[in-house]
N, C-alpha and C positions, 0 to 999 in steps of 0.2 A: 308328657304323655306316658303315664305307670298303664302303660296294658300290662304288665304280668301282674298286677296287682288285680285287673279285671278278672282274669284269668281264675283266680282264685276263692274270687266273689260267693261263686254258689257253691266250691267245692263238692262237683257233681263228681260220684264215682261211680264208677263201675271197674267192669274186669280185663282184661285182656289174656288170648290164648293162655300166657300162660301163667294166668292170676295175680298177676303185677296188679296194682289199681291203678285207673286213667280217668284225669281229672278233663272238663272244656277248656282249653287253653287258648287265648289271643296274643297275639303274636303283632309285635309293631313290627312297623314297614321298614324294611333294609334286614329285617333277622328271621323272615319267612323260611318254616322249615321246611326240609329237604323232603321229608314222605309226608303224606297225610294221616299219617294214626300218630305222632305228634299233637293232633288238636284237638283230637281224645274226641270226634262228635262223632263219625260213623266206624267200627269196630269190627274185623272177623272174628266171629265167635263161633265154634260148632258147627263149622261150614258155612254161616251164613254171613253176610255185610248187615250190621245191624247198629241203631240207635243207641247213643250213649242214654244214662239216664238223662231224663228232662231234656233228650233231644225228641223232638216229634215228627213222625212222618205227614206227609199230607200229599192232597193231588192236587191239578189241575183240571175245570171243566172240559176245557181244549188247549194242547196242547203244542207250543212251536215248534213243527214239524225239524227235526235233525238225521237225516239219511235214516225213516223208520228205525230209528233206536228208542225205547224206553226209557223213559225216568224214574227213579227214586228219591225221591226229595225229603227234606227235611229242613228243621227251622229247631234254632235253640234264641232264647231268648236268657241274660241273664237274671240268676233271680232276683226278686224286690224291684224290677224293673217290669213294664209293658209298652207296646205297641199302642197305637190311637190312630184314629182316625176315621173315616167312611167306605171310600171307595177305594183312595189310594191308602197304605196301610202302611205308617211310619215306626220304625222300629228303631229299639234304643241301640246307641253306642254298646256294641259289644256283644251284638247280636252275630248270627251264622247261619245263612241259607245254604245248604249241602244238596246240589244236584245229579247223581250217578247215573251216569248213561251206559247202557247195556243192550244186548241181543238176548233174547230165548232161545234156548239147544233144543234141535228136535230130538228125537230116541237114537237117532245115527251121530250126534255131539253137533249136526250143523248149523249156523245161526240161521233166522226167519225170522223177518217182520211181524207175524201172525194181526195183530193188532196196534194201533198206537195207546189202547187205552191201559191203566193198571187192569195187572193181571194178579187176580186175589191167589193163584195156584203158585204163583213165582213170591208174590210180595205179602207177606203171613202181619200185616198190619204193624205190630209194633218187633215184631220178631226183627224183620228183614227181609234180606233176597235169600233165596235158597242156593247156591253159588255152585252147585254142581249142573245148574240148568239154565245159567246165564253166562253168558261172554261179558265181563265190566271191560268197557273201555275207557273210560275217565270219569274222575268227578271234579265237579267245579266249585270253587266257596266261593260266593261274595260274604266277604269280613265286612261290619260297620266300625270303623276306627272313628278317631275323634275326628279325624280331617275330610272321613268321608266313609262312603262304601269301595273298595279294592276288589278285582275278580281275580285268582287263583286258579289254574286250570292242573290236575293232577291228573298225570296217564299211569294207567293200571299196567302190570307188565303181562305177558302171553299168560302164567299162570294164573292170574288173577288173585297173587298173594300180594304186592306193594305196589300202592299206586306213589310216584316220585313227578316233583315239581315239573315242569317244563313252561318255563314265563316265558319261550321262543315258539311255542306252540309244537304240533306234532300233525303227523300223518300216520293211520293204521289201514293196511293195506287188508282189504275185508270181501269177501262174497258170499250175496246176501240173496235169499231167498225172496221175492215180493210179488206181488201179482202180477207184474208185466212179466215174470219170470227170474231165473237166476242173472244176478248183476254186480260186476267184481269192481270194485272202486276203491279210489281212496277219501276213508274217513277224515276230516281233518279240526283236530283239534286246536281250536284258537290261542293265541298269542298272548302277552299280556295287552299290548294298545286295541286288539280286535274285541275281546273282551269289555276293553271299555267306550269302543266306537259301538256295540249294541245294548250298552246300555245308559247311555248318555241320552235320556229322554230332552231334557230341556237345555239347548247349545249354548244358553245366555247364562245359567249357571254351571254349566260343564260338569257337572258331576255324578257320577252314576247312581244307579236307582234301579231295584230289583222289577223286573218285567212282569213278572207268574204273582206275584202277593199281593194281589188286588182282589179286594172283595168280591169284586163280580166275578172273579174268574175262581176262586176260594169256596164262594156260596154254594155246596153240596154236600153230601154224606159220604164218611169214610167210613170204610167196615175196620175195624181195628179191633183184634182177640175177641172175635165173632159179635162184635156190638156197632151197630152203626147209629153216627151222628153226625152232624151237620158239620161242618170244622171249623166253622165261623163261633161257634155257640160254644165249641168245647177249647178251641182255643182262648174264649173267654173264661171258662170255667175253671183253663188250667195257670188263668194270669199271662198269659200270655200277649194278649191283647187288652184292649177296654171293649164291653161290649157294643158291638155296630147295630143301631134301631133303627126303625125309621125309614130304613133303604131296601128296594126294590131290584134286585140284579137277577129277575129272570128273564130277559130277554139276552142274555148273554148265557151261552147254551154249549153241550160239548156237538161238533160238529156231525161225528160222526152218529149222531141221534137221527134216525131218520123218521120218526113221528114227531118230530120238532118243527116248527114253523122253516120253510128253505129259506127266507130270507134272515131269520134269524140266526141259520144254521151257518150263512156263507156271514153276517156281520161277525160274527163272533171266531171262524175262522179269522179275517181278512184283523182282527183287530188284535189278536194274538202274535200270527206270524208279521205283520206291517204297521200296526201301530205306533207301535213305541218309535218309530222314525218317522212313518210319513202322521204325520202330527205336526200343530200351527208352532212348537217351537221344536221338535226333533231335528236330527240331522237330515232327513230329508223336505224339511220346511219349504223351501223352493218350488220341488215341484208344484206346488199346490194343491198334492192330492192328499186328502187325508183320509185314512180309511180305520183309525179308531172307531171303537161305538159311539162318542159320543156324539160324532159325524151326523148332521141333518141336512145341511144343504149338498142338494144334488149336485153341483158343480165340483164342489167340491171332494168329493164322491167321487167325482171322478164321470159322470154317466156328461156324454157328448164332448168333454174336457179336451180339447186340442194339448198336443206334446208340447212341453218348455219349448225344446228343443228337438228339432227333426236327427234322426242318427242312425245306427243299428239299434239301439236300444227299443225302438218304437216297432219295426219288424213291416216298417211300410203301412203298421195301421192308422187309421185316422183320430180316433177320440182311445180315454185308458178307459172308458166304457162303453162300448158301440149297445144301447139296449137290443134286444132279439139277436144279435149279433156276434156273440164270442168270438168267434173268427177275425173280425174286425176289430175288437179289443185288445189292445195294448197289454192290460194286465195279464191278461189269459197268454200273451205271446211272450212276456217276460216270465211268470212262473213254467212256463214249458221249456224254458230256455236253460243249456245249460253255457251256454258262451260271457266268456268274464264282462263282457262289454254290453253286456243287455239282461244278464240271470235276474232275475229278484225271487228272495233277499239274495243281495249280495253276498253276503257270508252265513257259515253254516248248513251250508248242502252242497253235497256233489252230485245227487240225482236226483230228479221232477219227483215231484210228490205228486203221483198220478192220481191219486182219488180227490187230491187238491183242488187239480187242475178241473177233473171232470166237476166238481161238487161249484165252483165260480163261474164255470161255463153255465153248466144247468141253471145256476140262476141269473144269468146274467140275460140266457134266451127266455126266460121269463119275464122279464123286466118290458116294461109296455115305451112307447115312444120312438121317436125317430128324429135320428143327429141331421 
């Protein structure tokens, strides 16, 4: 396995603060480096956290909710290499998805929610973040090695100059401004096994697989140095991918659209933040609920569906979708939950995503029928 030879493949440079050049570097398993500006993909330049060359930013339609923090994402691809596929979106050996979670500073330096979606006033397209108006609190790589995809979880330090390894994971003790009000918790940053228990889509191959780079959830426009384009179209354009035809991915929607179909708005939630587990081979295959999009049957769905098992986890409700009935719903009692023994997701929040919760209720008391 020659990854430093990978490493070296497209000899991308660019600069660093202090004009050294910084090549994309991969990194085999057992010699992961200690900081993240070692892998030369995302760089402080001029204040800002920004793209190496032929690293590319991109978004998310909707995004899996992480204690209202922001993402900054990114994707390098090596070159003479691309990606293929439709909906799920297979990327070559060698590839690098970079995900940097961060706060917005109000005028007084204090961090706030304000939104989950990109913020074009923070995120300048291919610049970067502006870094004197965000708190970074970690970025995360999934590396694609030859044996597979690895997740990497890097924590930024208070100053937001080096983010350093932590494969035991981390806790950032944080109070955050959000609609319910001010709410002090702690962050916590995944491990290396937690890492790879949410992304291990299919338990019979065991092996991880990026959540967010799916076409449906891909299929939008980025503004990027004032020009907006589709990212599907231009990641084809920059070799990136092969181009995707033929497919339909607008019913999978950003949630927080509110001229958007609700039941669209709540599938495309529920298939973000629960999919990738409750899925016919995820790690939550058992339950029998599966709440991806490409989910048809109602049972499955979850709407009248009796608990595996009776527990705390169920909260005393009847079916994980009582129609007209949120209250009665299971799912609605687990996203409210913050107790380790009933929250869902399991991992990755320490407090309710309250517009979540309201946004699954309201469609759930939409929903016609009766258990």
């Amino acid at each position: 396995m020659r990854f430093v030879l990978l490493a070296l493949v497209a000899l991308l440079v660019s600069c660093s603060p202090t004009g050294k050049a910084i090549d994309v570097a991969i990194f085999e398993r057992g010699s992961f480096p200690a900081t993240l500006d070692a892998w030369g993909v995302v760089l402080i330049r001029d204040g800002e956290l920004v793209p190496n060359d032929r690293v590319v930013p991109y978004d998310l339609k909707s995004a899996l909710f992480t204690d209202y923090a922001h993402k900054f994402r990114t994707v390098y691809v090596p070159e003479g290499k691309s990606g293929s596929g439709t909906d799920i979106l297979e990327l070559p050996v060698g590839s690098i998805l970079s995900k940097t979670f961060y706060y917005p500073k109000d005028a007084n330096g204090q961090i706030n929610s304000v939104d989950l979606g990109r913020s074009e006033s923070l995120d300048f397209g291919e610049r970067g973040l502006a870094l004197d108006r965000v708190k970074l609190i970690e970025t995360r790589l999934l590396v694609h090695l030859e044996e597979g995809w690895v997740g990497l979880p890097y924590v930024w330090d208070e100053l937001g100059k080096q983010a350093t390894l932590e494969i035991t994971g981390s806790e950032v003790e944080l109070s955050l401004r959000t609609g319910a009000g001010q709410q002090s918790f702690h962050y916590v940053v995944p491990d290396f096994n937690q890492c790879q228990g949410c992304h291990i889509e299919n338990l019979t191959a065991g092996a991880m697989a990026p959540v967010g780079f799916k076409s449906r959830h891909l299929d939008k426009p980025y503004v990027h140095l004032q020009k907006s384009e589709n990212q599907l179209q231009r990641f084809a354009s920059l070799g990136l991918i092969e181009p995707v035809v033929g497919q339909d991915f607008s019913r999978t929607v950003d949630w927080q659209d509110t001229s958007k179909d609700l039941d669209d708005r709540a599938r495309s939630y529920l298939d973000i933040n629960c999919g990738h587990c409750h899925n016919p081979t995820g790690p939550a295959d058992t339950s029998g609920m599966f709440l991806s999009r490409e989910t048809t049957d109602l049972l499955h769905l979850g709407l009248c569906k009796p608990p595996v098992a009776a527990g705390q986890g169920t909260g005393g409700r009847p079916a994980g979708i009582f129609p007209g009935q949120p209250d009665q719903s299971i799912l609605v009692y687990r996203m409210g939950s913050l107790d380790l023994g009933a929250m869902m997701p399991e991992l990755g929040r320490s407090l309710v995503h309250q517009e979540g919760v309201e946004l699954i209720s309201n469609w759930i008391e939409s929903l016609e029928g009766d258990c």
